[in-house]
C-alpha positions in Angstrom: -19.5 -10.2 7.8 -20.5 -6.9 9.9 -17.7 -4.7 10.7 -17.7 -2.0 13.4 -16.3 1.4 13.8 -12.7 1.7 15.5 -11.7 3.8 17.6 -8.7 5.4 15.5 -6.3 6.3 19.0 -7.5 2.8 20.6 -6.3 0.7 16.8 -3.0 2.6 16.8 -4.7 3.9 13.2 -3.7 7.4 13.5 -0.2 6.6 14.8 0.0 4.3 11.7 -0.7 7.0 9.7 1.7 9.8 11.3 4.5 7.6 11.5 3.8 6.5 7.0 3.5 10.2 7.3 7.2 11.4 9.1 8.8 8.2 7.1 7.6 9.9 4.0 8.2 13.6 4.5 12.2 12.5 5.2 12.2 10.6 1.9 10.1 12.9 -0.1 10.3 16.8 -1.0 6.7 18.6 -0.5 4.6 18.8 -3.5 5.6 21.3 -5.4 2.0 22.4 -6.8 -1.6 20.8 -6.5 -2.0 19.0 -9.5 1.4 17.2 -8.1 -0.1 16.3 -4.5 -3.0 14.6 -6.8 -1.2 13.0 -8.9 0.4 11.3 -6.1 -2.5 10.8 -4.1 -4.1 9.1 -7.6 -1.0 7.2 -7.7 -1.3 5.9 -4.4 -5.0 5.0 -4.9 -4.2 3.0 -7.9 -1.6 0.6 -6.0 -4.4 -0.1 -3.1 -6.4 -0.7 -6.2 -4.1 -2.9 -7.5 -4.4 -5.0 -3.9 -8.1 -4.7 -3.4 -8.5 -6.8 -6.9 -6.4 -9.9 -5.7 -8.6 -12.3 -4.7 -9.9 -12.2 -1.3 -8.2 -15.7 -0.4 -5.0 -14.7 -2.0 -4.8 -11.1 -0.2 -2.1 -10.0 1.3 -3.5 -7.8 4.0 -0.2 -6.3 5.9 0.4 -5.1 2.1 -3.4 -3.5 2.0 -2.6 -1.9 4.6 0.5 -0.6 4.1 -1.1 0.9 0.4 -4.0 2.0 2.6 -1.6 4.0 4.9 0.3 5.7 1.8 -2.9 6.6 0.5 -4.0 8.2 4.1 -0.6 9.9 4.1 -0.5 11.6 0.8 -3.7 12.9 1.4 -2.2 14.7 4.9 0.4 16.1 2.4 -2.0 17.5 0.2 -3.8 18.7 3.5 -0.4 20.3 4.1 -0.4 22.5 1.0 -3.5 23.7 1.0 -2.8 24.6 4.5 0.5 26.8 3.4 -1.3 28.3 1.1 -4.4 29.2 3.7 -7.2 27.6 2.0 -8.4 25.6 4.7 
């Protein structure tokens, strides 16, 4: 199958992704240090991994998403901290 670029306002990506990221700034503190924000991110990864391997009739795609949000959303965080501490 071929897949085609979105475009990420038209989808409602990049409002999928801000709102993952406000729900989890109120439930989480910032990360405290880098090696934190990747450990999170890595954590993250590792549970869309966990998806990706189901087989691809058995999938449960809302939940690919969802792990695929988290993952876009911990890496704004981390974005976040380097930007407080003006490495960007």
């Amino acid at each position: 199958m071929s897949y085609k670029h979105l475009d990420l306002d038209e989808s409602g990506i990049l409002q999928d992704v801000r709102e993952e990221y406000e729900r989890a700034r109120t439930k989480y503190p910032p990360y405290s240090n880098l090696h934190e924000g990747y450990a999170i991110i890595l954590e993250e990864l590792d549970e869309l991994w966990d998806e990706v391997k189901i087989k691809e009739g058995e999938r449960d795609l809302s939940a690919l998403y969802k792990e695929a949000l988290q993952v876009a959303s911990t890496a704004l965080s981390f974005c976040a901290l380097l930007k407080q501490k003006e490495v960007a």
